[in-house]
Every structure is written in structure tokens, then in C-alpha cells.
C-alpha positions in Angstrom: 57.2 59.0 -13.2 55.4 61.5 -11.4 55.2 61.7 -7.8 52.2 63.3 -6.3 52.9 65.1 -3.1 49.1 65.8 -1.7 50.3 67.8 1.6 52.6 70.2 -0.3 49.6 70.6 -3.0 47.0 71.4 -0.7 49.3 73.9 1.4 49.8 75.5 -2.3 46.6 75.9 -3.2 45.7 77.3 0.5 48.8 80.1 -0.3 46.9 81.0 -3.7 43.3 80.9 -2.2 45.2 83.7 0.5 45.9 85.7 -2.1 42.5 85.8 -3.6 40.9 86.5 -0.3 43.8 89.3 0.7 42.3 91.1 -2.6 38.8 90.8 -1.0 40.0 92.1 2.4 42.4 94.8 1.6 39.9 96.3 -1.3 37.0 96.2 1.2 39.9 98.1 3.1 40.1 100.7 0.8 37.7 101.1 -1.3 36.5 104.7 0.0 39.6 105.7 0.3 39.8 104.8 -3.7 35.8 106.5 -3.6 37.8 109.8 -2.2 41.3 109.7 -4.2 39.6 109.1 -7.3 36.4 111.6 -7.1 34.6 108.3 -7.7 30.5 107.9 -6.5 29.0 104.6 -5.0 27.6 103.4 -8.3 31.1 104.0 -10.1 32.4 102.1 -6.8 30.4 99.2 -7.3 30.8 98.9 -10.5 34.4 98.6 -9.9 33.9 95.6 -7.2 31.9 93.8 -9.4 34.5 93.8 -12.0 36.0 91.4 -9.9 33.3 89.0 -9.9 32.9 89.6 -13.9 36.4 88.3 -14.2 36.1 85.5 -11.7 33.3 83.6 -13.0 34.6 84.4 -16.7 37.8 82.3 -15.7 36.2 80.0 -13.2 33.6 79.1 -16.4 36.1 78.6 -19.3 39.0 76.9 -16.6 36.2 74.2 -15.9 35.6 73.6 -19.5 39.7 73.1 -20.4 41.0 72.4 -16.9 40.7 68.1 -18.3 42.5 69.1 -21.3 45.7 71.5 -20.4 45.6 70.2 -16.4 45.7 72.0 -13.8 48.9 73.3 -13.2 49.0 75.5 -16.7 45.8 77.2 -14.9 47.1 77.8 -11.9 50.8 79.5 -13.9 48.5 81.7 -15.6 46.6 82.5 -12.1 49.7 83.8 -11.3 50.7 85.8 -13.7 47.5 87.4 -13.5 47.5 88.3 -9.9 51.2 89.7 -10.3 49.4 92.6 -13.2 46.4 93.0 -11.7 48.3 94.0 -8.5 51.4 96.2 -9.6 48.4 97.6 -11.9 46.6 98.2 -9.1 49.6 99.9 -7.2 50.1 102.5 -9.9 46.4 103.5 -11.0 45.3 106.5 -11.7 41.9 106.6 -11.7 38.4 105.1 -13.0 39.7 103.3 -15.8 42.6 101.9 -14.6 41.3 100.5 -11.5 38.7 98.8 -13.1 41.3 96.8 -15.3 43.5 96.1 -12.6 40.6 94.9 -10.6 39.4 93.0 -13.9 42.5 91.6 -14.3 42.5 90.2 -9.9 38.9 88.8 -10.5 40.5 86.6 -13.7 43.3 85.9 -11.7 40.8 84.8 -8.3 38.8 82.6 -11.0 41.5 80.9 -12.3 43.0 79.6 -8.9 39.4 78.6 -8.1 39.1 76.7 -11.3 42.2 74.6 -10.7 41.9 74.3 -7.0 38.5 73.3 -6.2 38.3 70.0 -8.4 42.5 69.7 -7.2 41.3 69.2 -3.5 38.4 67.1 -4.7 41.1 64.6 -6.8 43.2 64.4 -3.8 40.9 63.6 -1.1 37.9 62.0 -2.6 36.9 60.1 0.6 36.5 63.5 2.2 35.7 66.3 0.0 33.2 68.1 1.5 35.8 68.7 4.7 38.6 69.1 3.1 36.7 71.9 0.8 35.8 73.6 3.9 39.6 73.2 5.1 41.0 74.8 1.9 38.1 77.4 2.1 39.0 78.5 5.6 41.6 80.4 4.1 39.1 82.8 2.2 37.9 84.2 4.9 41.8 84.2 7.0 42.6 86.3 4.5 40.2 88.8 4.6 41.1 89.0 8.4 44.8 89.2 7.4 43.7 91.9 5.3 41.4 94.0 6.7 43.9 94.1 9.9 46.7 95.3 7.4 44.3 98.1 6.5 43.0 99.0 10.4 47.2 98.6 11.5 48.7 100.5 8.7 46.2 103.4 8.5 46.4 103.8 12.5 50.1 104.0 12.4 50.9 105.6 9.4 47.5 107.8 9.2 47.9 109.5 12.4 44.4 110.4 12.2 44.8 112.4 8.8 41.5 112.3 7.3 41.4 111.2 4.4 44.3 109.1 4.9 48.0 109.5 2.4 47.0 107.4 -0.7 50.5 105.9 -0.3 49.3 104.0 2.2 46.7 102.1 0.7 49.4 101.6 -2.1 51.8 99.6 0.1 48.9 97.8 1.6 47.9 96.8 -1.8 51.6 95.8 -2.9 52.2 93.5 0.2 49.6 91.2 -1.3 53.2 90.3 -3.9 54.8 88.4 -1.3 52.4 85.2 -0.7 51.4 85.5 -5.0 55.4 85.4 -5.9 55.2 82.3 -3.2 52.7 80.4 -4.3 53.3 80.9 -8.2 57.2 78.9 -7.3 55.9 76.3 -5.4 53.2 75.4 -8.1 55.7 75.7 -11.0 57.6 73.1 -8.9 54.9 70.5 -8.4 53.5 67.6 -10.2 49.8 67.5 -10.4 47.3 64.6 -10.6 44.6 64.8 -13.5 41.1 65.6 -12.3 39.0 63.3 -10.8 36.8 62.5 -13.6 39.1 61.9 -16.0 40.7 59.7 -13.3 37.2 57.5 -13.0 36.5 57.2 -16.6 33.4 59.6 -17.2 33.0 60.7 -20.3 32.8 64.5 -21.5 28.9 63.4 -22.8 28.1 61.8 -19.1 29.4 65.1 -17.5 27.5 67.4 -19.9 23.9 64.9 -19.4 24.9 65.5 -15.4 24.9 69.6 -16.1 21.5 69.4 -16.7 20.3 67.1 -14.4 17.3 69.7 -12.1 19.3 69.1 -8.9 22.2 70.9 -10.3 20.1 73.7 -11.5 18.4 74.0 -8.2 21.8 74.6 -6.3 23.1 76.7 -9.2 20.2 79.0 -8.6 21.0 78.8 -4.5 25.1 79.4 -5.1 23.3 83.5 -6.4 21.9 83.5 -3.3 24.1 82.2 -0.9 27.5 84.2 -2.8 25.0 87.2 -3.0 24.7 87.3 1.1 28.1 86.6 1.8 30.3 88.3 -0.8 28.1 91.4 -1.0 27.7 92.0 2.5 31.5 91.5 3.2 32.8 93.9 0.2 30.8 96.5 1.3 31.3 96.9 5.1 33.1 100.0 5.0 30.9 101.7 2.8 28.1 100.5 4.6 28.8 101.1 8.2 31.4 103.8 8.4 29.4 105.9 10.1 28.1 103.2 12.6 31.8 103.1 14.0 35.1 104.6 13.8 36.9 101.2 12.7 33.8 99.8 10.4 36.6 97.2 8.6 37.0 95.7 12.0 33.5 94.5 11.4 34.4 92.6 8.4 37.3 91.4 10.6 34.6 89.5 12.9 32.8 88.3 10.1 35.8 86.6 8.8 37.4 85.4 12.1 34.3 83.1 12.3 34.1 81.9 9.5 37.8 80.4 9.7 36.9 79.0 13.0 33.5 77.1 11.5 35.6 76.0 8.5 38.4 74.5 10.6 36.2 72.3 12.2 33.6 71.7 10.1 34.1 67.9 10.1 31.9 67.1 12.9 29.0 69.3 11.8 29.3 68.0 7.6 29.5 64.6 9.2 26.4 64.9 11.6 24.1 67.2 9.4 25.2 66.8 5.8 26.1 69.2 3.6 22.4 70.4 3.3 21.5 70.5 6.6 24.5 72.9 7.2 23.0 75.0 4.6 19.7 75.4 6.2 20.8 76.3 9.5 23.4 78.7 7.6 20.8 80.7 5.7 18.8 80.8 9.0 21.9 82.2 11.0 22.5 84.7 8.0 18.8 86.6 7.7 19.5 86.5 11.6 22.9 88.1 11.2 21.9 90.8 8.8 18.5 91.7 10.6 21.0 92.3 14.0 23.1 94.4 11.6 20.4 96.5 10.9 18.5 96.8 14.0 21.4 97.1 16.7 23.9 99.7 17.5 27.6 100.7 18.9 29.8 97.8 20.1 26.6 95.5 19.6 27.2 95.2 15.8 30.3 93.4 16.7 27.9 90.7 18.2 25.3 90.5 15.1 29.0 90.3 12.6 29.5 87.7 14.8 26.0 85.9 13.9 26.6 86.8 10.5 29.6 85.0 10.5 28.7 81.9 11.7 25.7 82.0 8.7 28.1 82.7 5.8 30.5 80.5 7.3 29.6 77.2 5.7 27.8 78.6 2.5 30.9 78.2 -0.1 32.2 75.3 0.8 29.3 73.4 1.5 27.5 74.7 -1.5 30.4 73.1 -4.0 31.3 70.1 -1.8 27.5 69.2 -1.8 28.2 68.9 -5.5 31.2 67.5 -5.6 29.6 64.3 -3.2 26.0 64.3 -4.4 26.5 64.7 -8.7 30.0 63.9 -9.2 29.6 63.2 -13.0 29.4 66.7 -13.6 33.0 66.8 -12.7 35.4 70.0 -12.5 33.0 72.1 -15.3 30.1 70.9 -12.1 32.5 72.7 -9.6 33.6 75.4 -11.4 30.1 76.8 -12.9 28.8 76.7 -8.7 31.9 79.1 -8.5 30.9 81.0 -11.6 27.1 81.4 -10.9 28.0 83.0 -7.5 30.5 85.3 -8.7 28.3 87.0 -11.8 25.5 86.7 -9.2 27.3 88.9 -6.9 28.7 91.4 -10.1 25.1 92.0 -11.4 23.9 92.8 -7.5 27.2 95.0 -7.0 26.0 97.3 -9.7 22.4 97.5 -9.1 22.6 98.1 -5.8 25.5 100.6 -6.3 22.9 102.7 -7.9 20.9 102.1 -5.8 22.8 103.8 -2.6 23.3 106.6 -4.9 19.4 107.2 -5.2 19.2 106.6 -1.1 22.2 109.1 -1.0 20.8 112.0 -3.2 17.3 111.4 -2.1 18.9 112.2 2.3 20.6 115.3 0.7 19.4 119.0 -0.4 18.2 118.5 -4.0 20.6 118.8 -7.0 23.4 118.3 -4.3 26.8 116.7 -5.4 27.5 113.7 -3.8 31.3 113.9 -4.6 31.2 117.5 -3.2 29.5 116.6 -0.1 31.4 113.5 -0.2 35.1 115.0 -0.4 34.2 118.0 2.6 36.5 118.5 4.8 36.2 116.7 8.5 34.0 118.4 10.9 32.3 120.8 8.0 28.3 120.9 7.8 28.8 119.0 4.1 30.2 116.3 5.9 27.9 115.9 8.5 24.7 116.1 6.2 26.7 113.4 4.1 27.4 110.9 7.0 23.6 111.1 7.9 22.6 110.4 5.1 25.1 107.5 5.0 23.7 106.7 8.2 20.3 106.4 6.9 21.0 104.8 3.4 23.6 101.4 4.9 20.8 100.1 6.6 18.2 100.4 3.3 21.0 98.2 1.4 21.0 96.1 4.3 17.4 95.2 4.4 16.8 94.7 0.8 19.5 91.9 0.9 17.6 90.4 3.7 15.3 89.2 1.7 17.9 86.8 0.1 18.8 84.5 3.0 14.9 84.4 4.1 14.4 83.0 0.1 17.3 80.3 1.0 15.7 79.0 4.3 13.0 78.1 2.4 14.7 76.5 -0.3 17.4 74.8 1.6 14.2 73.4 3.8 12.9 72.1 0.5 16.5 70.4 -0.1 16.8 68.7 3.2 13.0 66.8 2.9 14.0 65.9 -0.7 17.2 64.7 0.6 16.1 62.5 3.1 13.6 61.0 1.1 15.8 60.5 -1.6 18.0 58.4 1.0 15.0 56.3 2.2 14.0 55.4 -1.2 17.8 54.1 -2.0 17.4 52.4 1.3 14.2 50.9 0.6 15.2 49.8 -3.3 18.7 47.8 -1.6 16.3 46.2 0.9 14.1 44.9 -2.3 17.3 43.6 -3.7 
């Protein structure tokens, strides 16, 4: 007879989430000194961040469709066997090529926990999903600030101010992300696991598949690019984007993520009050808010638009899937899982466009026909690399003010889902009163 341990479970699947956010955090951490090591320009760079989010919603998609049939704790064993390549591959890469399957290999890994966990928290609290999503999210975002302050403590003591820093030191930084993946892959291959919570109420594989295509589900899967889009993008690229704003442009990201642990550990008073969708309007509005502060302010006053920022994105994952997960349950752990997906391959196919597109802002700041990777590797100090961080200077906030157009689309949707909400409520309302 099994026996179903929900605290243990949960604190499990909060230890693997860690480990997919520590690869967010630590990369962001990293990834020009990757851009440097490597001889690698922004586009190549971006196209290497997205392979994350190609791998993520590849697993997140196909784990949704056979999570019901080989449960979830064979997904979650093959999360971690996953993260332990994609890491020690990561450790001992040596260039283009090999990064991008180690990073391949992470984003397949990130998917898969994702695709077990996200309808696991659902089956073991379904009287309180959409707080208890935000709970288990939380640690996202805690583990981008565990990361990113690996990354600023490391390089400060270990770097001494060598610019650019020993490579071994992103390698160790990269390698400490073993200890919670060895931790989390024992504990799961220890545990019993419920089955999902469809399965558990009876619906049927065809009910689930007629709920995949009911228009409210399409709407939000068409909000999850957007709201992924300005979270994920934004966060990934904050050291390429404002390394020239300030010295310690990770400790940006830092902020960003420190507030969005705080608005996810007590989210159960705002869910409660505003609903899921009304959390999601004011989140959108706090994001364009954010970014536009990001853009427009300077020195120690970016800290207080990352802070905005923060508070946007905070709420847009979790509430985004546990809006699901409460209003079209019938679409079951596939209905989870492709919210995860669509956000993901959103964020991949933005990651390489606008990769390319920083190049063009890059070359077009520079003397014609220069190098970027010679202007780019130049020594500290030299004429190169001053021409280069202007034109870095001048190119972060272009990026930043294209996204803004996302979040400003979302606060107008997101208005459109709180009316049809409500009116949805008052016509239940009125149709029990006629009964």
C-alpha cells in the first residue's frame, strides 16, 4: 500500500524547481563571460539561451501527454539524469557546439521537472492550487537570487578584479549547481507518488483533449508568450543588457528575483482577494512600468525600477497555470504542461530574434565593417573597448523598449479577461438563482 507523504513531496519538487532556476541564475551569470571565453557574438549567445527554452517546452509538451501513463515519478528520474549531463557537460565545454548541447540537454531536464511537478502540486492540494503553485514557484525566482549572488561572491573573491575573469571560475560556479540535483534526484527515487488529478476524478483522455480546445484556453495560451516573453527574457539577459549601466549588472537580476520570492510567499491574500486574473492585470501593468523605469532611469535608480519589475513578473507563472489549473481543469496535466511549453518556445523564438537583433544595434553604433568580437575581446581601458561599451550602452535600452510593447499588449488583454470573468460569474449566479 502506498503511503503518500504530501510535505516531503512538495519540499522535493521545491529542491528540483531550485535547480532549474540555479541554471537560469548562474547562466545569466555567465553568459558574457561564455560570450568572451568562447569568441562567441550576441546572436550566437542568444541562440544558445534559447536552446534552453527549445528543450524545456519539448519535454514540458511530450511529459504532459505520458505523465497519466508512466506517472510522475519516472519523469521526474529522468529529470535528473538529465540535469546531472547537461551540467558536467556544461563544466567541460569547449566551445559553440558543446555549450549548446549541454544547455539543450538543462532546458530538457528544466521541462521535465516542470511536467511532473506542476500537475504533482495541483494533485496534492486541489483545494488550493493556485497558492500553492505560487508557493512551489517562489523557488524559481530564490534560485536565481542564490545564483546570481554565487556569480557576484565568487567572481569578487576569486576574480580580484581580473578582467575578463579565470574561466575556472564560472566552471565551479556551474558545478555547485550538482549538490541540490544529486539531492533532489534521492529523495524522489525514495518517494511514492499519487496519480494525477485527472485520472484521480475520472475524466477521460477525449474530455481533456475537447477542453484543449475550448477558446479560453487558447486565449491564455496566447498570453503565457507574452507574459514568459517579459519575464524570462528580461531576466536572462541582464548582464548583457546593462553591463555598462553598472559595475555589478547581475545584482540587478538579483532584485528582480528577491521580489518575486517575496510576492509568491504571500500570494494567498492577493489570489484570494483579486483572483487569479486580477493579479494578472495589475502584474502586466507593474511590468510595462518596470521596464519603461529600466529604460529611462540611471545609476543606483535602476535598482528601484528592478524592483517594480519585480513585483510585475512576480505573479505571471504561477498565476498564469494556476488560473488553469482552477478555471479548465478537464484539460488536466497536458492543460498545465502546454501553458509551460507555450511560454518556453515563446521565449526561444524571441531569444534568437532579438539576439540578432542587438548585433545589427551593435554593428550599426560601431565604425563600419568593424568586428564585434574584436572590439568585443579588447583589452580594459583600450579605445576598442570603450567604443564597444557605448555602443552597448546605446543598443540595451533599444532591446529594452521593443519588449515594452509586450506587457502594454497584456494589460489590454488581461482587462479583457477580468470583464469576461466577472460576467461569466454573474451569469452562473443568475442561472443558480433560476434554479
Amino acid at each position: 500500500m502506498q503511503t503518500i507523504n504530501r510535505s516531503q513531496l512538495f519540499r522535493a519538487s521545491c529542491l528540483s524547481l531550485l535547480v532549474t532556476s540555479l541554471s537560469f541564475g548562474i547562466r545569466a551569470g555567465i553568459l558574457n563571460d561564455q560570450g568572451v571565453r568562447f569568441h562567441l557574438n550576441a546572436s550566437q549567445l542568444g541562440t544558445i539561451a534559447a536552446t534552453a527554452f527549445w528543450g524545456f517546452p519539448l519535454a514540458i509538451i511530450i511529459g504532459g501527454f505520458i505523465v497519466d501513463v508512466i506517472g510522475m515519478k519516472k519523469l521526474l528520474v529522468s529529470a535528473f539524469i538529465f540535469h546531472l549531463v547537461g551540467i558536467l557537460l556544461t563544466i567541460f565545454a569547449n566551445g559553440y557546439w558543446s555549450l549548446f548541447l549541454s544547455t539543450l540537454m538543462i532546458g530538457i531536464a528544466n521541462g521535465t521537472v516542470e511536467a511532473s511537478c506542476n500537475p504533482l502540486v495541483a494533485s496534492l492540494y486541489t483545494d488550493n492550487k493556485t497558492t500553492k503553485l505560487n508557493h512551489f514557484h517562489l523557488w524559481f525566482p530564490a534560485g536565481i537570487v542564490i545564483g546570481t549572488l554565487i556569480v557576484f561572491g565568487l567572481d569578487t573573491t576569486l576574480a580580484h578584479g581580473v578582467s575578463p575573469k579565470p574561466y575556472w571560475i564560472s566552471q565551479v560556479e556551474i558545478a555547485l549547481m550538482l549538490i541540490p540535483t544529486i539531492a533532489y534526484g534521492f529523495l524522489f527515487s525514495k518517494l511514492d507518488f499519487p496519480v494525477t488529478e485527472r485520472v484521480s476524478a475520472g475524466v477521460s483522455t477525449e474530455d481533456m483533449y475537447k477542453a484543449l480546445i475550448n477558446p479560453l484556453f487558447l486565449f491564455m495560451i496566447i498570453c503565457m508568450f507574452g507574459t514568459a516573453i517579459t519575464e524570462l527574457f528580461t531576466n536572462q539577459w541582464t548582464d548583457v543588457l546593462f553591463k555598462t549601466v553598472t559595475d555589478n549588472a547581475i545584482l540587478i537580476l538579483t532584485f528582480v528575483a528577491s521580489v518575486q520570492v517575496l510576492g509568491r510567499a504571500f500570494a494567498s491574500p492577493i489570489v484570494h482577494r483579486l483572483a487569479p486574473q486580477g493579479v494578472l492585470l495589475i502584474s502586466a501593468i507593474l511590468s510595462a512600468l518596470g521596464i519603461y523605469l529600466m529604460v529611462h532611469l540611471h545609476g543606483d535608480a535602476i535598482y528601484f525600477a528592478a524592483v517594480v519589475f519585480g513585483l510585475g513578473v512576480a505573479f505571471f507563472w504561477p498565476c498564469m497555470i494556476g488560473f488553469v489549473a482552477e478555471n479548465l481543469p478537464r484539460t488536466g496535466a497536458v492543460g498545465l504542461n502546454l501553458m509551460g511549453g507555450a511560454g518556453m518556445f515563446g521565449v526561444s523564438i524571441y531569444m534568437i530574434f532579438m539576439g540578432g537583433y542587438y548585433d545589427n544595434i551593435m554593428a550599426s553604433k560601431l565604425p563600419q565593417g568593424a568586428s564585434l568580437d574584436a572590439y568585443r575581446s579588447a583589452p580594459a581601458g583600450s579605445e576598442m573597448a570603450k567604443a564597444f561599451d557605448a555602443a552597448r550602452s546605446a543598443a540595451g535600452p533599444e532591446v529594452l523598449n521593443t519588449t515594452l510593447v509586450i506587457p502594454v499588449a497584456l494589460i489590454i488583454a488581461f482587462i479583457g479577461l477580468v470583464i469576461y470573468m466577472r460576467s461569466r460569474k454573474k451569469t452562473a449566479s443568475l442561472g443558480a438563482i433560476s434554479v
